[in-house]
MMTF fields as JSON, N, C-alpha, C and O atoms, coordinates in Angstrom:
{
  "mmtfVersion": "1.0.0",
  "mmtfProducer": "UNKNOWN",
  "numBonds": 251,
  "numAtoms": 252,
  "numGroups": 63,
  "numChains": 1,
  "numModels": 1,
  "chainsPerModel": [1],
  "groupsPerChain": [63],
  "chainIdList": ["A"],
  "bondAtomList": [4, 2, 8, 6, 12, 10, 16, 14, 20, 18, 24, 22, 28, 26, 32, 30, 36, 34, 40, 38, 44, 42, 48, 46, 52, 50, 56, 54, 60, 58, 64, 62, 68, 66, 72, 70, 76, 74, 80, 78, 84, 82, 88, 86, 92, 90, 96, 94, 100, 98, 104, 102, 108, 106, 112, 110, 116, 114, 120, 118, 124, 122, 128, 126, 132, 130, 136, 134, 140, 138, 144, 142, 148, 146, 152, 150, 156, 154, 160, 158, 164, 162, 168, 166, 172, 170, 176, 174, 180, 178, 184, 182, 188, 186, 192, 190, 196, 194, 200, 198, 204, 202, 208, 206, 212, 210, 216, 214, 220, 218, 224, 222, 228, 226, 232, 230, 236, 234, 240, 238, 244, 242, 248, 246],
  "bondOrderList": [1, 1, 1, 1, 1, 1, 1, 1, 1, 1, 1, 1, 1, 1, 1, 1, 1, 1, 1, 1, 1, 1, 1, 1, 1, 1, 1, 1, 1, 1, 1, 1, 1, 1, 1, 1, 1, 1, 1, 1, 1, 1, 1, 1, 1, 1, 1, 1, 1, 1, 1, 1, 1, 1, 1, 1, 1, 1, 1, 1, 1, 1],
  "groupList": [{"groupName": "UNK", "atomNameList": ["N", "CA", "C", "O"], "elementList": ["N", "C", "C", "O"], "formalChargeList": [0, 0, 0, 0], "bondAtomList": [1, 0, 2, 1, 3, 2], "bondOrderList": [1, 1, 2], "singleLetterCode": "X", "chemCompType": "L-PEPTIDE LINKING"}],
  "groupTypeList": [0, 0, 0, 0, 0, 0, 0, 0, 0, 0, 0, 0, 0, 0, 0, 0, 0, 0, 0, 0, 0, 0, 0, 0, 0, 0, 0, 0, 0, 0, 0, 0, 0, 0, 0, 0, 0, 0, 0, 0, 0, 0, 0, 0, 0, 0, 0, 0, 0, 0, 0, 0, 0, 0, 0, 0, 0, 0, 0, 0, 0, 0, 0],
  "groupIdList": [1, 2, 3, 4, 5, 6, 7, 8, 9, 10, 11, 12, 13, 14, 15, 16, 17, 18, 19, 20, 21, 22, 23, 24, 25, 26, 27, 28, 29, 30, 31, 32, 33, 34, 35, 36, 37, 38, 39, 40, 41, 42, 43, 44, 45, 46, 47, 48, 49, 50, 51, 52, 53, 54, 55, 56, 57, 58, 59, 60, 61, 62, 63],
  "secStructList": [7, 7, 1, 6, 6, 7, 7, 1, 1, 7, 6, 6, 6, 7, 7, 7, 7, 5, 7, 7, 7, 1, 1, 7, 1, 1, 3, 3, 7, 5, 1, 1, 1, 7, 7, 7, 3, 3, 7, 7, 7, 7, 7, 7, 7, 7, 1, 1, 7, 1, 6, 6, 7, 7, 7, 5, 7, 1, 1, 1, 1, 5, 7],
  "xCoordList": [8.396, 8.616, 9.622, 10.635, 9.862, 10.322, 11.381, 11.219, 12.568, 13.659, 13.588, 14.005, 13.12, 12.493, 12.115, 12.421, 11.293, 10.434, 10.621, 9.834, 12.012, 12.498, 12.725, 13.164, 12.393, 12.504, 13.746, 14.253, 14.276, 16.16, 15.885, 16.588, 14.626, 14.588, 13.179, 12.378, 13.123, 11.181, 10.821, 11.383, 9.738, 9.257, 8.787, 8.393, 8.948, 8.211, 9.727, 9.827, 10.684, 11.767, 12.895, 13.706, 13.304, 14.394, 15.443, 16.434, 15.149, 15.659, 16.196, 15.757, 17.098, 16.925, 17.262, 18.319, 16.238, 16.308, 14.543, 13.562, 15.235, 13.319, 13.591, 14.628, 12.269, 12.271, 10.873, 10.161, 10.726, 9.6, 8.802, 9.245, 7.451, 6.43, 5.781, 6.192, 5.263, 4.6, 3.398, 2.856, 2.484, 1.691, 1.227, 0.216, 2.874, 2.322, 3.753, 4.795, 3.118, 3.985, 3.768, 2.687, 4.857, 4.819, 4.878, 5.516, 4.295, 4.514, 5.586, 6.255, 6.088, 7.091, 7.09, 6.39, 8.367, 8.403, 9.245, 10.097, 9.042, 10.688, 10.86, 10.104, 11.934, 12.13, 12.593, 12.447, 13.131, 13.265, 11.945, 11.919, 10.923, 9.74, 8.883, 7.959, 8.86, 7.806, 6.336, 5.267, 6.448, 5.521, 5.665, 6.741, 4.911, 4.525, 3.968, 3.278, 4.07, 3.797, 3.976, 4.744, 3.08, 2.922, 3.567, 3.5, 4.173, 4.13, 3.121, 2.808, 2.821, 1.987, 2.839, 3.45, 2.649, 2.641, 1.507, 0.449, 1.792, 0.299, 0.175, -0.839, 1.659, 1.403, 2.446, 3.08, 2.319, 3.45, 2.667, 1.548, 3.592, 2.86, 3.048, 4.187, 2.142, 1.967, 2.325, 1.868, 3.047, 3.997, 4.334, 5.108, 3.701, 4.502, 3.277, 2.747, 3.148, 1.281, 0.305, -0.632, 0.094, -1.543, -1.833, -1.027, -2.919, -3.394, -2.94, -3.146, -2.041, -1.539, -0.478, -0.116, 0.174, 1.148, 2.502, 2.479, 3.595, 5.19, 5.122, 4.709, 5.781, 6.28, 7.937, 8.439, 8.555, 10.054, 11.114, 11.367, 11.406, 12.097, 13.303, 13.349, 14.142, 15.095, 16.49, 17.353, 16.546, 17.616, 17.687, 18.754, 16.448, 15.705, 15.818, 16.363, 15.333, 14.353, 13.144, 12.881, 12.294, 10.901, 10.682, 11.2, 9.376, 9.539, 8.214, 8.159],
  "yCoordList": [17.27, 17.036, 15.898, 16.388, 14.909, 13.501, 14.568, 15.66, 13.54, 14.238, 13.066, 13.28, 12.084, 11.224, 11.659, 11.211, 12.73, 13.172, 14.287, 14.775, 14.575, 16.047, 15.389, 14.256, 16.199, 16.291, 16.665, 17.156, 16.583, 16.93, 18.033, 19.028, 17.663, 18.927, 18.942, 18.254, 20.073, 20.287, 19.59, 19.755, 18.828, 18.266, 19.005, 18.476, 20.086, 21.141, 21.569, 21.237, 22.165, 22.756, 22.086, 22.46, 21.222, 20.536, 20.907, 20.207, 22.431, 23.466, 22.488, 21.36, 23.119, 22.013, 23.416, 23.526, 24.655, 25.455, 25.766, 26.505, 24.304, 23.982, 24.541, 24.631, 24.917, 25.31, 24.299, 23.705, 24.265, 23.582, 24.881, 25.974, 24.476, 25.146, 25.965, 25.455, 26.615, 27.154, 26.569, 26.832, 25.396, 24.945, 23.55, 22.888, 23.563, 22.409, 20.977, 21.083, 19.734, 18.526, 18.334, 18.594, 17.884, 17.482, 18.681, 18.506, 19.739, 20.868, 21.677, 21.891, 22.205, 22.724, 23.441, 23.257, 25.324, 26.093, 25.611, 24.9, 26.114, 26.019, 27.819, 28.605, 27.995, 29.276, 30.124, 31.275, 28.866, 29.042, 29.569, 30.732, 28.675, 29.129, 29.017, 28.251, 29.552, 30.253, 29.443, 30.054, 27.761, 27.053, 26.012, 25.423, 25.836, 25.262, 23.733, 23.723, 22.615, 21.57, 20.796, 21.135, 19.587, 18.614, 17.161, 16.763, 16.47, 15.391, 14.51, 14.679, 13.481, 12.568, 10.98, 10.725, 9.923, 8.644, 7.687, 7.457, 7.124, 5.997, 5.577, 5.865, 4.144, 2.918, 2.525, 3.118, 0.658, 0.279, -0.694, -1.172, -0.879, -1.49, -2.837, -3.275, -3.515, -4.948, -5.772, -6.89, -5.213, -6.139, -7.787, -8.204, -8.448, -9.822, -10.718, -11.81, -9.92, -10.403, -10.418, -10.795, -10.121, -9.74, -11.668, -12.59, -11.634, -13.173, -13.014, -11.954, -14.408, -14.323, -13.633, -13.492, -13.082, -11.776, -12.953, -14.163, -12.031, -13.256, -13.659, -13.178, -14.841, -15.119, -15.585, -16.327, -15.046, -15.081, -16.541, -16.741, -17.078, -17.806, -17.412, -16.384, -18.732, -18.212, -17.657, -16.978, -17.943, -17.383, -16.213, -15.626, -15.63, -14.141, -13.974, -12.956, -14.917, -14.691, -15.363, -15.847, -15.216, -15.777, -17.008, -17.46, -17.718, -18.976, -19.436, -20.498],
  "zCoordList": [-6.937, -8.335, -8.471, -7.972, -8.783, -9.669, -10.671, -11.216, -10.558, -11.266, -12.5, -13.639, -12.155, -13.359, -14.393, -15.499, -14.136, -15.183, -16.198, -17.01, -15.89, -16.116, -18.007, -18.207, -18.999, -20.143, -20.248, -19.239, -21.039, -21.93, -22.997, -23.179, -23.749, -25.221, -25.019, -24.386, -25.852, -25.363, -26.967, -28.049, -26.603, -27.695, -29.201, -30.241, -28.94, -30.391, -31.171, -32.352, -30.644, -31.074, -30.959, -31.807, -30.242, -29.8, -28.971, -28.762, -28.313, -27.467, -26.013, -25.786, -25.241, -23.895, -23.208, -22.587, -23.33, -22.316, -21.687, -21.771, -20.911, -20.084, -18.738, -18.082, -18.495, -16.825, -16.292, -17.102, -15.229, -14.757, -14.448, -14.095, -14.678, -14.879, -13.26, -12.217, -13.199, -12.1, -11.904, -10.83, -13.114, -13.189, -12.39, -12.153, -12.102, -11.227, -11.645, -12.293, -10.898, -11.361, -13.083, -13.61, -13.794, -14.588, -15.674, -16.712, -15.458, -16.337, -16.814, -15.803, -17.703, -18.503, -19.247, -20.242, -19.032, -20.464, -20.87, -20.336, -22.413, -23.26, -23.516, -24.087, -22.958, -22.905, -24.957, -25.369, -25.664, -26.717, -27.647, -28.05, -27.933, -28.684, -27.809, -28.081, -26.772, -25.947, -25.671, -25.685, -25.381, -25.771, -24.395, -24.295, -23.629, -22.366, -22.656, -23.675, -22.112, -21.894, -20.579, -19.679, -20.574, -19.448, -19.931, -21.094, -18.897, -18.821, -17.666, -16.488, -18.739, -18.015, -18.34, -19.378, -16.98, -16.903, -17.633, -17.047, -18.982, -19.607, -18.731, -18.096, -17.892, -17.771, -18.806, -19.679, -18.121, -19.167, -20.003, -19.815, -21.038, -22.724, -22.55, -22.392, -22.555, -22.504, -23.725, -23.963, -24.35, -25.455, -25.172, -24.31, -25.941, -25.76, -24.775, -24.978, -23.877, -22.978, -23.456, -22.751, -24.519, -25.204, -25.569, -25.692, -25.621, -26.453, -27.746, -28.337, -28.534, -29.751, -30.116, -31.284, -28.954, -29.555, -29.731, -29.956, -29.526, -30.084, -28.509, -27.454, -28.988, -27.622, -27.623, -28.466, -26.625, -26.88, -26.237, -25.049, -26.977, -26.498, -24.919, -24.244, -24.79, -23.738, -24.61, -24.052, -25.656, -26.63, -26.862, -27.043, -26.895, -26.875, -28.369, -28.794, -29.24, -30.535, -30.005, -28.904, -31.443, -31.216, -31.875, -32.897, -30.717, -31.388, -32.01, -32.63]
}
């Protein structure tokens, strides 16, 4: 298990009494409202790379 991946508050309640799941990597209870979840990796967001998108100067505004 990736300590990376460890959540702080469970996304439904805002509780931070998580345990890792028996389900496996990435899985999670919240012992507060009794409600189980996964984390998953997208990928990263190609902001700024797309055709036409901003493009940033070296000042770091856009030009």
């Amino acid at each position: 298990m990736s300590e990376r991946a460890a959540p702080f508050h469970c996304p439904y309640c805002g509780e931070e009494d998580l345990r890792p799941s028996e389900e496996g990597h990435g899985a999670w209870e919240c012992h507060a409202c009794n409600r189980a979840f996964k984390l998953t990796y997208r990928g990263l967001l190609a902001r700024g790379f797309a055709p036409g998108g901003p493009v940033e100067s070296p000042q770091g505004g856009s030009a």
